[in-house]
Residue frames as qw, qx, qy, qz and C-alpha x, y, z in Angstrom:
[[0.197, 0.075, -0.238, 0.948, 54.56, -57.74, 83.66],
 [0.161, -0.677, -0.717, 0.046, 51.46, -56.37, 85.92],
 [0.010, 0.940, 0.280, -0.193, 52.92, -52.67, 85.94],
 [0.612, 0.126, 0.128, 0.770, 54.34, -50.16, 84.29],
 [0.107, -0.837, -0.312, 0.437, 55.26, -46.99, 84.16],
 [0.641, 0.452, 0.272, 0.558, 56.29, -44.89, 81.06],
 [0.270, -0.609, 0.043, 0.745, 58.41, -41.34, 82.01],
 [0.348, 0.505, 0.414, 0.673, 58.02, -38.90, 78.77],
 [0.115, -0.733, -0.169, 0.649, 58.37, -34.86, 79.47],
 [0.332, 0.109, 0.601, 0.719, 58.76, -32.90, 76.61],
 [0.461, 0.218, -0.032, -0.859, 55.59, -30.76, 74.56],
 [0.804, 0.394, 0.275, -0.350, 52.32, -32.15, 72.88],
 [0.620, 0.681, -0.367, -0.133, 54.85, -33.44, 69.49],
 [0.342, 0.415, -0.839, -0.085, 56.74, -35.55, 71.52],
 [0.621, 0.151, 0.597, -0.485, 54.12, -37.00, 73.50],
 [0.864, 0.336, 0.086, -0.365, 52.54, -37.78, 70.27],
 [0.540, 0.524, -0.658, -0.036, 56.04, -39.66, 68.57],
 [0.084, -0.457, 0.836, -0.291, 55.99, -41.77, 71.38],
 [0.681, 0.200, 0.028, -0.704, 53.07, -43.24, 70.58],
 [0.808, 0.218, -0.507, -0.206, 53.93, -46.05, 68.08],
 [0.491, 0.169, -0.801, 0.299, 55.88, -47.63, 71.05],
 [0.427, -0.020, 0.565, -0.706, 53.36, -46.97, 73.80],
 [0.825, 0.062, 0.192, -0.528, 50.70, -48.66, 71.56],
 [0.467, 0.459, -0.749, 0.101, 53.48, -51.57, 71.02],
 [0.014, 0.093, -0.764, 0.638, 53.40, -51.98, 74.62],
 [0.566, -0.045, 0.180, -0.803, 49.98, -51.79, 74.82],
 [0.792, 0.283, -0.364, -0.401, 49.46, -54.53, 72.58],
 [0.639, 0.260, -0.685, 0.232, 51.83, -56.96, 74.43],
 [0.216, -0.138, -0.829, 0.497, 51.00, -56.39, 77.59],
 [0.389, -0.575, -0.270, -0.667, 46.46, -55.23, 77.54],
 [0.692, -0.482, -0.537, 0.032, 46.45, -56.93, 81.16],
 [0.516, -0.169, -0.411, 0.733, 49.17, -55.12, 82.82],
 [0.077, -0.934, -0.242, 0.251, 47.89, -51.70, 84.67],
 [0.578, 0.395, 0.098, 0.707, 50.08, -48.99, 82.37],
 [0.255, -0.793, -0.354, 0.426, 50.85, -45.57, 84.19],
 [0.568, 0.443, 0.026, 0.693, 52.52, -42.45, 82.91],
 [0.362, -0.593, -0.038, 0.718, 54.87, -39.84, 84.52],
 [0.372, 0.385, 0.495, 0.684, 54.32, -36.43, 82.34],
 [0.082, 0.135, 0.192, -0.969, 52.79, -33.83, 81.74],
 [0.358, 0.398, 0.833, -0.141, 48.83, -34.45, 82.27],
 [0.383, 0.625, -0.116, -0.670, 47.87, -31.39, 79.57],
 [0.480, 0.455, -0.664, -0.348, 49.60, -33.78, 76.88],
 [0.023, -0.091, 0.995, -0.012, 49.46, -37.66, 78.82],
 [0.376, 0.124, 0.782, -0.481, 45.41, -37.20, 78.96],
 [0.656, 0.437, -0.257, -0.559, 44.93, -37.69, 75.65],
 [0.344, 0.407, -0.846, 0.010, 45.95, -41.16, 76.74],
 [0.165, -0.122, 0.744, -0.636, 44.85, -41.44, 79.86],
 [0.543, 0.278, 0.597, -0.521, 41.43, -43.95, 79.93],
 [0.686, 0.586, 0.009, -0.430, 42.13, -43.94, 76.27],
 [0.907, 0.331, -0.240, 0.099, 44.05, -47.40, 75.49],
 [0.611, 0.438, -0.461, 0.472, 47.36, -46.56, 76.15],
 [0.015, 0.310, -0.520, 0.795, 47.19, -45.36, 80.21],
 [0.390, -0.588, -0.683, -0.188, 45.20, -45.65, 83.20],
 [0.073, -0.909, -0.409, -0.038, 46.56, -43.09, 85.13],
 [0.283, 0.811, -0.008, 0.512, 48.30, -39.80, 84.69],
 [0.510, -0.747, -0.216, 0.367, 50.81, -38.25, 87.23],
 [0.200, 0.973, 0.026, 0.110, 52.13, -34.71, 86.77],
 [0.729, -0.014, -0.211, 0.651, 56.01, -34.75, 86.63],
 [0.071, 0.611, -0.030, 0.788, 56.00, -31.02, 87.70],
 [0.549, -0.733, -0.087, -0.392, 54.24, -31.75, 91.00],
 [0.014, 0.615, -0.724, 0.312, 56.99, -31.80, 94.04],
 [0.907, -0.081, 0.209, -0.357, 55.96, -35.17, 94.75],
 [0.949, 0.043, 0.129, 0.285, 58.40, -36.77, 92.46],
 [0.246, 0.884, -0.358, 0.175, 61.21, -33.98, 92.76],
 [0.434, -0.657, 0.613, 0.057, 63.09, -36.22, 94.71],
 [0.861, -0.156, 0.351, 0.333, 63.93, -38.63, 92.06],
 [0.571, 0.750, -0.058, 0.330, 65.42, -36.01, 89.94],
 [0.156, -0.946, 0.172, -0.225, 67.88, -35.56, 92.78],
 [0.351, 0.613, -0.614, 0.352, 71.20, -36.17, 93.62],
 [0.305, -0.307, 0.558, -0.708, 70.40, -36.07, 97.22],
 [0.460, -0.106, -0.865, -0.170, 68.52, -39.16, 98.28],
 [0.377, -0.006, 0.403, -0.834, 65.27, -38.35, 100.27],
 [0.016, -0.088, -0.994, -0.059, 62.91, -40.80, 100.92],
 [0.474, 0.040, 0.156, -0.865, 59.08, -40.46, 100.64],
 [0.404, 0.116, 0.898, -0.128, 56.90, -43.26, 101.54],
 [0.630, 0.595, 0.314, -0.387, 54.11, -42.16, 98.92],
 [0.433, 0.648, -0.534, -0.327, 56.97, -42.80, 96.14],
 [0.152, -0.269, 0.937, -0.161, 57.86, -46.26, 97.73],
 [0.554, 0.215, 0.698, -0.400, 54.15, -47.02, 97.53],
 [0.450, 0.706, -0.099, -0.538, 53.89, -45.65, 94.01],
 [0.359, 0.734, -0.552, -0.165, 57.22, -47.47, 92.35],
 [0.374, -0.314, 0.861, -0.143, 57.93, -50.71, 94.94],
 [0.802, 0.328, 0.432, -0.250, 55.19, -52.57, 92.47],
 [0.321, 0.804, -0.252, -0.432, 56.48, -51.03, 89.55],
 [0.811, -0.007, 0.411, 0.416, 58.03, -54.50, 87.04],
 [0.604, 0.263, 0.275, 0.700, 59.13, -52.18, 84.45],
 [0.129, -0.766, 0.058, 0.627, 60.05, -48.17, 83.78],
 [0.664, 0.269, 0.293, 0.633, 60.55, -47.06, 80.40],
 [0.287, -0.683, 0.038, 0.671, 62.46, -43.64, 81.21],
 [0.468, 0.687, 0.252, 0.496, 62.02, -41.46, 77.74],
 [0.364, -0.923, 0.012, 0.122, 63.40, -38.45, 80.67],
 [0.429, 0.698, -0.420, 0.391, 66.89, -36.93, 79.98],
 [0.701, -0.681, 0.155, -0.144, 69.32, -38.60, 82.52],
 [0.485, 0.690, -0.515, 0.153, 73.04, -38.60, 81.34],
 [0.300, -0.643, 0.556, -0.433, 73.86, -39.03, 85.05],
 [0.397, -0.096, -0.912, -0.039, 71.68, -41.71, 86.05],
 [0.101, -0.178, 0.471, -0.858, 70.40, -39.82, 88.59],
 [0.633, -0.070, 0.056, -0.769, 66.78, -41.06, 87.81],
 [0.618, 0.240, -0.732, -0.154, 67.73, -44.35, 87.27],
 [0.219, 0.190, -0.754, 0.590, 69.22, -44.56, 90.56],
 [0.374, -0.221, 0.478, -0.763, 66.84, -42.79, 92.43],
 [0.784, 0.016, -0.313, -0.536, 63.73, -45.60, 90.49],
 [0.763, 0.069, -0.637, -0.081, 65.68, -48.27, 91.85],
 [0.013, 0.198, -0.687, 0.699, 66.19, -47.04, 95.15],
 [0.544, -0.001, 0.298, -0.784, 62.36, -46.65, 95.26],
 [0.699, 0.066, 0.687, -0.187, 61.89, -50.92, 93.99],
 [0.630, 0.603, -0.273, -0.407, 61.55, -50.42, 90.43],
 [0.776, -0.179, 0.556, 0.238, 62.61, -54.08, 89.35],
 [0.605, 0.030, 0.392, 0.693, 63.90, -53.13, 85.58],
 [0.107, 0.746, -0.076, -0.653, 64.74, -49.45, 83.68],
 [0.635, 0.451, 0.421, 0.464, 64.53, -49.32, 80.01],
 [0.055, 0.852, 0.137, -0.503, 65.95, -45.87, 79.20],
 [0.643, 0.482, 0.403, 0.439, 66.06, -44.11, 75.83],
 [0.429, -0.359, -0.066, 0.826, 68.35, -41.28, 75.43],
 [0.529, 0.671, 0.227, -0.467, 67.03, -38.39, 73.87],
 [0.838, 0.333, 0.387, 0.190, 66.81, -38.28, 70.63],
 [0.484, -0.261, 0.319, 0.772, 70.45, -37.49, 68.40],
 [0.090, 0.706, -0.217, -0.669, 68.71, -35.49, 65.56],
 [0.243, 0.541, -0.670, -0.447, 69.22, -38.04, 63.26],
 [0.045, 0.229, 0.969, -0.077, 67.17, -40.88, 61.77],
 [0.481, -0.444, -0.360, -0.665, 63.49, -40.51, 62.78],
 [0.210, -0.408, 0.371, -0.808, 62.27, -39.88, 65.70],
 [0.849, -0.105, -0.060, -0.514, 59.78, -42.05, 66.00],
 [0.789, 0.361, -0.485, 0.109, 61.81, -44.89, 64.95],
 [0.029, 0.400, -0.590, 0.701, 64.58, -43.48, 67.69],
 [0.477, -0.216, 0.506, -0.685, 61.43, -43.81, 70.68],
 [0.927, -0.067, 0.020, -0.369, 60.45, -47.25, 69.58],
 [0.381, 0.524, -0.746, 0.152, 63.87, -48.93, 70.56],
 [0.521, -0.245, 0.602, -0.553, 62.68, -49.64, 73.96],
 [0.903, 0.148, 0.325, -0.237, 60.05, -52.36, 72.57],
 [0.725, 0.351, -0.593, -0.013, 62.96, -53.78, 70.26],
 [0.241, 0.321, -0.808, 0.431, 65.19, -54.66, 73.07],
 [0.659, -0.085, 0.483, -0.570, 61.88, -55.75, 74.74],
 [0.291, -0.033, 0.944, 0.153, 61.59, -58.43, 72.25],
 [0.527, 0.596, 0.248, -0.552, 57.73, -56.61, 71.16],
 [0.485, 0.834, 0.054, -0.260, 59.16, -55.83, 67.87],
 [0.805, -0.010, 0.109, 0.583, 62.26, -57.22, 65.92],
 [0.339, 0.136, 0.149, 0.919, 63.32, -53.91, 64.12],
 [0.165, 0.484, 0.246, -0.823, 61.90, -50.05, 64.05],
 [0.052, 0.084, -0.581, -0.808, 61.03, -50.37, 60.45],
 [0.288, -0.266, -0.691, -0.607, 57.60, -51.23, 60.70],
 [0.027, -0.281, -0.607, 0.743, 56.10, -49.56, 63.95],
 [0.118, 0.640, 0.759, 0.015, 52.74, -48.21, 63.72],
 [0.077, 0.543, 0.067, 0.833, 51.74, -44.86, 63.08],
 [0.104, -0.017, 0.491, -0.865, 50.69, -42.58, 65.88],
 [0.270, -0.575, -0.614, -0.468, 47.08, -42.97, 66.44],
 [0.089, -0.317, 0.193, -0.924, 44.77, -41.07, 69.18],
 [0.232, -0.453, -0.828, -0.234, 41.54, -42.86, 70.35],
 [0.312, -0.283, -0.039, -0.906, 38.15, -40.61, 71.66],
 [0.094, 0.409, 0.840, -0.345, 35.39, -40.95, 73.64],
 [0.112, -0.658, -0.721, -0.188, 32.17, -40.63, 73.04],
 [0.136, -0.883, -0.199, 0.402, 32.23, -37.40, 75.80],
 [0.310, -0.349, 0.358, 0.809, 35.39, -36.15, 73.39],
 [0.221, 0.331, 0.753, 0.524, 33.40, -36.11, 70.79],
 [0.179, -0.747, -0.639, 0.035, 30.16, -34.61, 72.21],
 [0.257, -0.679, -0.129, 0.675, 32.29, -31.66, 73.61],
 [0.094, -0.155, 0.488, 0.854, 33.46, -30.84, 69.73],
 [0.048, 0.487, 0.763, 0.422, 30.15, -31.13, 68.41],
 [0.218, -0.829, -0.346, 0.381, 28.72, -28.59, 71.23],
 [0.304, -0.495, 0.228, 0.782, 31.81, -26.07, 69.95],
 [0.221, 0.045, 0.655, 0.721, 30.96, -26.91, 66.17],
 [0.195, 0.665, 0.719, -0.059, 26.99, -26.73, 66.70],
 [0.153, 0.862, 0.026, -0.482, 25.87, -23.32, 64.43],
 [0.101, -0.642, 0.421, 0.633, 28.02, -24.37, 61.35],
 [0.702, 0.375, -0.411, -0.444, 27.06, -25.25, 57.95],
 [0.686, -0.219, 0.691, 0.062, 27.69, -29.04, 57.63],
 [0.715, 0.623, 0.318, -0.033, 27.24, -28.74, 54.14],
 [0.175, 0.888, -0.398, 0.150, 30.49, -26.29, 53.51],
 [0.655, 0.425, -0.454, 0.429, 33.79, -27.61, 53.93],
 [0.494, -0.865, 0.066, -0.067, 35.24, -27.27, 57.39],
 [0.643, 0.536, -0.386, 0.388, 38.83, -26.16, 56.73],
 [0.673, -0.692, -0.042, 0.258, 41.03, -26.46, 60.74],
 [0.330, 0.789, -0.167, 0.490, 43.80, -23.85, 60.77],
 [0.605, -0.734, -0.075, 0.300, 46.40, -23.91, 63.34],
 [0.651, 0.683, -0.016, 0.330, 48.74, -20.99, 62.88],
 [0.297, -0.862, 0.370, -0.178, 51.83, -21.75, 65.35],
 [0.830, 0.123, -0.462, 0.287, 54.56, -23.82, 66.62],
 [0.703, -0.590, -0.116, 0.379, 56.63, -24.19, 69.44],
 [0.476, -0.249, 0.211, 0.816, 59.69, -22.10, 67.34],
 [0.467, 0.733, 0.247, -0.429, 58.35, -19.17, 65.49],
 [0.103, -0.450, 0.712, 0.530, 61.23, -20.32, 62.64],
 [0.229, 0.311, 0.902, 0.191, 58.81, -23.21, 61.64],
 [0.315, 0.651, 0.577, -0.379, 55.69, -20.71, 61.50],
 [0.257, 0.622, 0.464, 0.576, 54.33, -19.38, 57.58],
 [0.036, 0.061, 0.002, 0.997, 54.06, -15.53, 57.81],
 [0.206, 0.425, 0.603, -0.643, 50.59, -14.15, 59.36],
 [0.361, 0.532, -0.216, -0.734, 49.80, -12.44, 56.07],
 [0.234, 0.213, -0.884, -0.345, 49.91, -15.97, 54.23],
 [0.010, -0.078, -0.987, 0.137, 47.56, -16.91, 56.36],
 [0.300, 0.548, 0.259, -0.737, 45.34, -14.05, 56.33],
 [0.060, 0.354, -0.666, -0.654, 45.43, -14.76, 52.52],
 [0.141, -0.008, -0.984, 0.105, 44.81, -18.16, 52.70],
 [0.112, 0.402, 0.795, -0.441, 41.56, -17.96, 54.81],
 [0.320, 0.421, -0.058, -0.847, 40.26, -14.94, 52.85],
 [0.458, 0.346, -0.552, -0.604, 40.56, -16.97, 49.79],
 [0.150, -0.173, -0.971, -0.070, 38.99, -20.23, 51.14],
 [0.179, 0.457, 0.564, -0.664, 36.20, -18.11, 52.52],
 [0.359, 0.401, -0.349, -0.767, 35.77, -16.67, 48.87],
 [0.272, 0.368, -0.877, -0.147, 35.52, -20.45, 48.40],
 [0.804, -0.317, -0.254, -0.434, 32.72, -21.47, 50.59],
 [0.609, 0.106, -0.689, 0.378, 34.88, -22.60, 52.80],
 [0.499, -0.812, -0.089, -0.290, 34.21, -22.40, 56.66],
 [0.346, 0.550, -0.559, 0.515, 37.65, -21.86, 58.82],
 [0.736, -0.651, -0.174, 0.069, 37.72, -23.49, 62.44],
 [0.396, 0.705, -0.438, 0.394, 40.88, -21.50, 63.61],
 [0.879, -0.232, -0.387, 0.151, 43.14, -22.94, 66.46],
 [0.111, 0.777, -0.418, 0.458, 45.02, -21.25, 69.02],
 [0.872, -0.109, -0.458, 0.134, 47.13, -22.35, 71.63],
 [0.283, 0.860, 0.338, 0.257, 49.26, -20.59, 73.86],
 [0.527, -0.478, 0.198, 0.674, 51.63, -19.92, 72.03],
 [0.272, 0.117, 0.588, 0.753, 49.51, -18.15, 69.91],
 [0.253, -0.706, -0.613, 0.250, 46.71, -16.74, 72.17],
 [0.145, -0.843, -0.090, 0.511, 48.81, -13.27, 72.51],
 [0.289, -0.256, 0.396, 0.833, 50.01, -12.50, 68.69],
 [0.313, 0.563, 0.150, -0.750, 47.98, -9.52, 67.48],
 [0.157, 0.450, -0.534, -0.699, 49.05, -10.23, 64.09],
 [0.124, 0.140, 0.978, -0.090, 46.99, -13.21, 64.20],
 [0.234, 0.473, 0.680, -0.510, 43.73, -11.38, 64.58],
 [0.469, 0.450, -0.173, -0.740, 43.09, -10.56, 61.06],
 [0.057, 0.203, 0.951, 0.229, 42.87, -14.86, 59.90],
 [0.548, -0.041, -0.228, -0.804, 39.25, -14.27, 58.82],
 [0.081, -0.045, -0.950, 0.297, 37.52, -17.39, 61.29],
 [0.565, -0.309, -0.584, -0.493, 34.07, -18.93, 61.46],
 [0.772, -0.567, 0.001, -0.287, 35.06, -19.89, 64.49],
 [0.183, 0.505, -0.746, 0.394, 38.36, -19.87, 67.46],
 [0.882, -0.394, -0.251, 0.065, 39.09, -22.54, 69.52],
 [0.099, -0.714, 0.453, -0.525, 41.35, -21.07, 72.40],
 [0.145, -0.290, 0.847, -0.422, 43.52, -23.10, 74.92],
 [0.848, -0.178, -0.037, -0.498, 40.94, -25.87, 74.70],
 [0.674, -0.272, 0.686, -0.033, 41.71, -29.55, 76.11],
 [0.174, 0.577, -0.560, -0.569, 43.10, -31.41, 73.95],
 [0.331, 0.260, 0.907, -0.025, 40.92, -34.48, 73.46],
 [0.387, 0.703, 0.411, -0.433, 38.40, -31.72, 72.33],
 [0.067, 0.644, -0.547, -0.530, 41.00, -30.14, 69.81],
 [0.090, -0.488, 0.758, 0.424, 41.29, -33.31, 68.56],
 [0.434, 0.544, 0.600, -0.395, 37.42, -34.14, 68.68],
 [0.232, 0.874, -0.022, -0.426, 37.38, -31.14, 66.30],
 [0.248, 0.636, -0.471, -0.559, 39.86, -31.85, 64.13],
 [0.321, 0.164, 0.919, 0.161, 38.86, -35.43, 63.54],
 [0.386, 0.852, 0.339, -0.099, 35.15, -33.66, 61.91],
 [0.344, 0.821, 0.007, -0.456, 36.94, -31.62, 60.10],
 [0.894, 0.446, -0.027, 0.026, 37.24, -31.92, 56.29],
 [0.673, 0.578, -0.156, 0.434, 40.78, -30.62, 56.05],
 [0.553, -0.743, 0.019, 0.376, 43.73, -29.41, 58.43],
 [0.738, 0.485, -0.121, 0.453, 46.82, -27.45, 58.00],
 [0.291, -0.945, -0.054, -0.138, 49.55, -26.11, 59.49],
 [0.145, -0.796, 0.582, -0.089, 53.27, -26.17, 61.06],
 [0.581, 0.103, -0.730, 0.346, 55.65, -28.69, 61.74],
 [0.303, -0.480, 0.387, -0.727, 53.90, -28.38, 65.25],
 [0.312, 0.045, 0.862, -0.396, 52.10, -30.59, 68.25],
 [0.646, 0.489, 0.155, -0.565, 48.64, -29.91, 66.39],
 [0.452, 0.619, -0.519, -0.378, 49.92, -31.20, 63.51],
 [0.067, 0.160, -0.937, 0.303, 50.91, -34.06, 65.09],
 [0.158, 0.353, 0.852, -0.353, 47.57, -34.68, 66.43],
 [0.620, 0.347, 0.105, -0.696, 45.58, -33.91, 63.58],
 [0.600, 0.369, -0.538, -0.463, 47.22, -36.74, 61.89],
 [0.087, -0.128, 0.919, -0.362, 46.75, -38.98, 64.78],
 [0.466, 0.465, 0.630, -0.412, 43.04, -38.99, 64.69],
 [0.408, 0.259, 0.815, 0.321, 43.07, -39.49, 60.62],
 [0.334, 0.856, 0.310, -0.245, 42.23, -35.77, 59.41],
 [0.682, 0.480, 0.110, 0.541, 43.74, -35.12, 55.74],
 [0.395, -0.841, -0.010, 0.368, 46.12, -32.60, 56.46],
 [0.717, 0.537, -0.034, 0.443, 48.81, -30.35, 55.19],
 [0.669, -0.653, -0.131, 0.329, 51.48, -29.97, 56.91],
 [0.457, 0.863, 0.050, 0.210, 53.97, -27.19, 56.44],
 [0.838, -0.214, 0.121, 0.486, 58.14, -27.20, 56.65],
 [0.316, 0.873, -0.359, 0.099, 60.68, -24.66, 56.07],
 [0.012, -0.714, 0.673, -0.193, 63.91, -24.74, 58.70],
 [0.694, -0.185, 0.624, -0.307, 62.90, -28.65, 60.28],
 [0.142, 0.323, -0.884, -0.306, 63.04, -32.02, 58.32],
 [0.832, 0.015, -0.054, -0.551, 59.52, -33.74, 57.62],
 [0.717, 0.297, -0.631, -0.009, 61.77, -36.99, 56.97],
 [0.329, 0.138, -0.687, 0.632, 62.90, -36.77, 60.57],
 [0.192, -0.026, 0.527, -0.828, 59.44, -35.63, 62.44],
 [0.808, 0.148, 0.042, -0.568, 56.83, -37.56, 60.83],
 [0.809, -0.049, 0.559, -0.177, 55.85, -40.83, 60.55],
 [0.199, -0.462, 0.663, 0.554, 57.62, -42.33, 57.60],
 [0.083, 0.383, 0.883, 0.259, 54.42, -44.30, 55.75],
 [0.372, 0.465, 0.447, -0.667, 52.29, -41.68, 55.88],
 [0.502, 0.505, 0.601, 0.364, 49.55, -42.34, 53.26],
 [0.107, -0.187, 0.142, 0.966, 50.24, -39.24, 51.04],
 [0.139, -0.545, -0.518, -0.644, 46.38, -38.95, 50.13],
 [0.398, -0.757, -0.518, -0.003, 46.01, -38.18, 53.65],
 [0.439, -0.680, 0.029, 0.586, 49.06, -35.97, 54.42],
 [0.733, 0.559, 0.015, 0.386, 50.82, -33.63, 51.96],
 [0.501, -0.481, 0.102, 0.712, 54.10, -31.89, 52.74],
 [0.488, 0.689, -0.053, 0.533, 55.34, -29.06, 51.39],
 [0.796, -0.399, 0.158, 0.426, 58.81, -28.32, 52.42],
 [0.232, 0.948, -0.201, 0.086, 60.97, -25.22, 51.02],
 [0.852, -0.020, -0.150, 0.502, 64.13, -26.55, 53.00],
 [0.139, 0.538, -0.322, 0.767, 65.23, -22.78, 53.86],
 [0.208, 0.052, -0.631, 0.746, 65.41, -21.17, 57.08],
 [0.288, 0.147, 0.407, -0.854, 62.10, -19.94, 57.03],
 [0.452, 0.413, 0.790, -0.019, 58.58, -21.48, 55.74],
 [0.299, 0.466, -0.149, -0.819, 57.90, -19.76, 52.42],
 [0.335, 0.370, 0.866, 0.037, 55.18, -21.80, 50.65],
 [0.228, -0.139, -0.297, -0.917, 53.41, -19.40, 47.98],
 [0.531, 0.137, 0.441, -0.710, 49.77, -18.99, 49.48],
 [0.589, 0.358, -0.131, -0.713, 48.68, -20.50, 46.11],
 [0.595, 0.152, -0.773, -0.159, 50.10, -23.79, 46.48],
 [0.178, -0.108, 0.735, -0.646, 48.73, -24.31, 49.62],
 [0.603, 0.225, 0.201, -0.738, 45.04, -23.52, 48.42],
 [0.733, 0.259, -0.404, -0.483, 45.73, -26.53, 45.61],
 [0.172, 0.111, -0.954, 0.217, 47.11, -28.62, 48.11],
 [0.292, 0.178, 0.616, -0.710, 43.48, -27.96, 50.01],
 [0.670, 0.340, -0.314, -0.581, 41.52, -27.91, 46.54],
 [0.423, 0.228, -0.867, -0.129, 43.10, -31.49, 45.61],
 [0.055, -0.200, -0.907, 0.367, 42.35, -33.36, 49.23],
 [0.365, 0.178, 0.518, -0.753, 39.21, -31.91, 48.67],
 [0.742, 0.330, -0.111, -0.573, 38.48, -33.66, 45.77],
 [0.127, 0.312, -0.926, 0.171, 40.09, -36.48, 46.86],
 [0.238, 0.050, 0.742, -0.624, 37.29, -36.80, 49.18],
 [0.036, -0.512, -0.625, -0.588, 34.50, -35.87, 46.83],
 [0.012, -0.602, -0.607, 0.519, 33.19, -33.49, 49.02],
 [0.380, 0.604, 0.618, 0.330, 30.87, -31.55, 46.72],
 [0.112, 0.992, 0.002, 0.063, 31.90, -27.99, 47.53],
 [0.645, -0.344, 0.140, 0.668, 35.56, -28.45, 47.04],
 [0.059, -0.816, 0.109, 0.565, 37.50, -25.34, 45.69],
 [0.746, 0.655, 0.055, -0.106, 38.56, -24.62, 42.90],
 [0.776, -0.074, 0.221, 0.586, 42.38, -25.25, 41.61],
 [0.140, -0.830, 0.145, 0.520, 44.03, -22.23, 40.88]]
């Protein structure tokens, strides 16, 4: 196969679960040119980096006509798709409608994976495609997500970080999600930061935004906000830093793509069902209440952050409550 094209809409969390079977593909076919239909906020953390070469914005009316019924023809899709040896379609499309429309426009074969039922693991679920490619006999031993940087990704987070102790902890705090069910109370976090600041700790806080306009936010006590930034940088940033935490969220997701210990926090959602199933637990911990709402005591957080910090040996870890 000399092209492909991988379809995935969705937020920054499932972008990143699709992963272990994009870098499946990768691995089985490094020669073929790999493209991806998406959204370019979340596909260019791909894009030039292993898994893509280039990005096209499902949102732009350009490719509204294969989401249509109606069958309109547009030579710049004909030129786009008539190469095109494979499609794997991760796009909702009970109908077929997109199916149809890919093969009107040359596509020579459609892998499509319905979404996913809720049940299982996700991940697992989005790496079927490459079984029934032949890549991979079973889901059971897909890779984790991973992320890869440039050199300029890198450079940009260091510019952002430049002015902060390197000697102190650098603790990354993202405090949202896509559902505000999944999110810890503001006041836990305001806790939280106080007491890692009491701690020598230094707090890079994250915002996104869907988390740009809640007031209640603005008392997290922060060395320093990163706002709506690209997300290669974000993820610059949380690779340097010592320690992450936060939601069942995208961030989350993509702090444990690029290999920063992390804790990751679960109330109404299943950790069993949205993370990677091998994660090494010295690099991830869960905690996971299982009610409707995230209610972690502030104080087992801080020893989940104490521990991985003396996991590490880094020489100003906190103290254990």
């Amino acid at each position: 196969m000399n092209r492909i094209v991988v379809i995935r809409g969705g937020g920054l969390g499932d972008f990143i679960h699709t992963l272990p079977a994009l870098s499946i593909l990768r691995d089985h076919c490094q020669s073929a040119k790999i493209d991806f239909l998406g959204t370019p906020r979340y596909g260019i953390l791909g894009e030039k980096r292993y898994y893509f070469d280039k990005v096209y914005d499902i949102g732009s009316s350009l490719f509204t006509p294969l989401f249509s019924e109606e069958r309109i023809f547009r030579p710049e899709l004909k030129n786009i798709f008539s190469p095109v040896d494979l499609v794997l379609c991760y796009s909702p499309d009970n109908q077929g409608v997109l199916r149809n429309n890919l093969k009107f426009y040359g596509v020579r074969k459609i892998l499509y994976c319905p979404p996913f039922p809720g049940r299982g693991n996700v991940l697992e679920w989005l790496a079927l495609p490459v079984v029934e490619l032949g890549m991979i006999d079973s889901t059971e031993n897909i890779p984790p997500p991973f992320i890869f940087l440039t050199p300029q990704d890198e450079k940009k987070a260091s510019a952002l970080l430049d002015g902060l102790k390197s000697r102190q902890p650098l603790i990354a705090i993202h405090p949202g999600s896509g559902n505000p069910k999944k999110n810890w109370p503001a006041d836990s976090w305001i806790s939280l930061c106080q007491k890692l600041k009491e701690k020598a700790c230094q707090i890079v806080l994250i915002l996104g935004p869907a988390e740009m306009n809640r007031i209640e936010l603005k008392g997290i006590a922060a060395d320093l906000r990163i706002v709506d930034q690209e997300l290669p940088t974000v993820a610059a940033i949380l690779k340097k830093s010592t320690v992450y935490c936060g939601h069942d969220s995208g961030i989350t997701q993509l702090a444990l793509a690029v290999g920063c210990p992390s804790i990751a926090l679960f109330g109404p959602t299943d950790p069993h069902v949205w993370l990677y199933r091998k994660l090494d637990k010295r690099r991830c911990s869960v905690l996971w209440n299982g009610g409707e709402k995230v209610t972690v005591p502030v104080d087992k957080v801080l020893c989940c952050i104490s521990k991985m910090l003396e996991e590490y040996n880094f020489p100003h870890a906190v103290d254990i409550p």
